[in-house]
C-alpha positions in Angstrom: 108.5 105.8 91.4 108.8 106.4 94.9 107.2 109.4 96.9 108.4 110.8 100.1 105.7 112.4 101.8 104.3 112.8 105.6 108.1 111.6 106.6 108.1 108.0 104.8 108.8 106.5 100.8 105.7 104.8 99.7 105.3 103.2 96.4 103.0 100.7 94.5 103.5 97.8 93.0 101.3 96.0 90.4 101.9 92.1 89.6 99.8 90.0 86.8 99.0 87.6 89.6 98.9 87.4 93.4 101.5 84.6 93.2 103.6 86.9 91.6 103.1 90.0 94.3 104.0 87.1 97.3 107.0 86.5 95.5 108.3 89.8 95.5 107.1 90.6 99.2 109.2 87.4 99.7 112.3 88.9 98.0 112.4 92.0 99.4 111.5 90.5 103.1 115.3 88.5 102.5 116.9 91.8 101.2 115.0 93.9 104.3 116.1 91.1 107.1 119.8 91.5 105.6 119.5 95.0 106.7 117.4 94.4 109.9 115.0 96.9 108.2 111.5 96.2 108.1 108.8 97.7 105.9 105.4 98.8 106.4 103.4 97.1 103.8 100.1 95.6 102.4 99.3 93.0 99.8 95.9 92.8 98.2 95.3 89.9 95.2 97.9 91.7 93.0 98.7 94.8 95.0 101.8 95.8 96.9 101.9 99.1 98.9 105.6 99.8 101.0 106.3 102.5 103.3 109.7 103.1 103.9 110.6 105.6 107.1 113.4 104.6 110.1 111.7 104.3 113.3 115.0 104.8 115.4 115.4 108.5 113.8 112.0 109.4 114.7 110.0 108.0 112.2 111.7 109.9 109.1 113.3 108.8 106.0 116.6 108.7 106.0 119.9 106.9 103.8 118.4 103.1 105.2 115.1 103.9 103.7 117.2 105.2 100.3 119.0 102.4 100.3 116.2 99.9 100.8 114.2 101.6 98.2 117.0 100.9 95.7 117.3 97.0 97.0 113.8 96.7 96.1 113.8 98.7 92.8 116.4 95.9 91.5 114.4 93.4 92.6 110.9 94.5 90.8 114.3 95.7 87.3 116.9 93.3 87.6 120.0 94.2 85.8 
């Protein structure tokens, strides 16, 4: 589940295999360029951390961050 806290959406994702975390970094980099809205994020082996805040409001999280935080919920739960 996401968290908002200190003015961002952060969440972790765990994959069986790093191939599998570059994938979805790779996915949601597509969905994120489509909305010219760019994560904060790390990757380590398995790992994927994403921080979501709108640096244009002032580094707060607003409906873009909601709405990208959805994008990439679908793509971890399709359907």
């Amino acid at each position: 589940m996401w968290e908002e806290k200190n003015n961002q959406l952060y969440r972790q994702f765990e994959f069986k295999t790093f191939s599998e975390a570059f994938a979805f970094m790779t996915r949601v980099a597509l969905a994120a360029e489509k909305m010219d809205h760019h994560p904060l994020w790390t990757n380590v082996y398995n790992k994927v951390e994403i921080w979501l805040s709108t640096h244009d409001a002032g580094d707060v999280v607003t409906d873009r961050d909601r709405i990208l935080a959805k994008k990439i919920d679908k793509i971890v739960t399709p359907g």
